[in-house]
N, C-alpha and C positions, 0 to 999 in steps of 0.2 A: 448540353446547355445551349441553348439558343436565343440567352438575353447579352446582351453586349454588356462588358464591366463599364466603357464609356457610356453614356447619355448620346445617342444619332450618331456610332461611330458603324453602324451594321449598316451594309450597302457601301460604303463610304469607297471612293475611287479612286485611284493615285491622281487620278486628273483633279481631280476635287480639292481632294489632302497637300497637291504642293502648287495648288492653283493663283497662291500668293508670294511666291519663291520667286526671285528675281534673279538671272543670272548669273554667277558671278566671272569676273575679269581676270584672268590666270596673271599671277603677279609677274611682272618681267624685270632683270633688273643691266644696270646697262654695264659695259665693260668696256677695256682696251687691251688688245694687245699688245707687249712691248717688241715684239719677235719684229711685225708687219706695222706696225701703229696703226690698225684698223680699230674702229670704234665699232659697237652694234649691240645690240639688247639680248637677253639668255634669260631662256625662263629658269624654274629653280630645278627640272628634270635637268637641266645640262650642267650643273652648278654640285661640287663636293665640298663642305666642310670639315676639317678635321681641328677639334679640341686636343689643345696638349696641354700639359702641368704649366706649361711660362709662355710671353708671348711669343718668343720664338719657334714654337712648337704647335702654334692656333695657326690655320692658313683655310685658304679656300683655293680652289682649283676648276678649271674646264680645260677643253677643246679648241681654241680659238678656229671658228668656224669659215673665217678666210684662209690663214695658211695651214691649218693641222698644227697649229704646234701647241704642246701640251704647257698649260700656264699654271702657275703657283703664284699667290700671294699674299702678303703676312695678313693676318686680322684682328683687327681690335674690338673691345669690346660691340664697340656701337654697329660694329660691321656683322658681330656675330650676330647679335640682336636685330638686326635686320636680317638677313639669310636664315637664321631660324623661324622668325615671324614668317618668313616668306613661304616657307616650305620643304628647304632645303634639306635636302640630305645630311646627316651629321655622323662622326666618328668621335668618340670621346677616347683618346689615346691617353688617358691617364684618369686613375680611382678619383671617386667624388668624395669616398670616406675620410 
């Protein structure tokens, strides 16, 4: 077969096809640590979510990227909902069913 099932999609270029594609901004989001109290931004690569059955069992976590120390803290709905939107990695520590 040599007709295209598009209407002028044959030939067509990557340069062409995402010629109208605008870059997009890798979401960042900002933190503190309680360890050092340094403040500073983490994209969602450096960022863990874990869902659990209650709120005490929902948290997010990183690296604090001043002193190394490893951070946890609790997450509420609206927190989740952001960190998910974002991109974030997620663990669901308990059934949806």
């Amino acid at each position: 077969m040599s007709e295209s099932a598009t209407p002028g999609a044959q030939g067509m270029t990557a340069a062409v096809a995402f010629a109208g594609m605008r870059s997009v901004t890798p979401v960042v989001f900002r933190a503190g640590c309680p360890d050092c109290r340094e403040r500073f931004e983490l994209t969602a690569s450096a960022l863990r979510l874990a869902i659990g059955a209650t709120s005490r069992t929902t948290f997010y976590s990183f690296t604090c990227p001043a002193c190394g120390a490893a951070v946890r803290k609790p997450a509420g709905e609206r927190i989740v909902e952001l960190l998910t939107g974002g991109g974030v990695r997620t663990l669901r520590l308990h059934s949806t069913v």
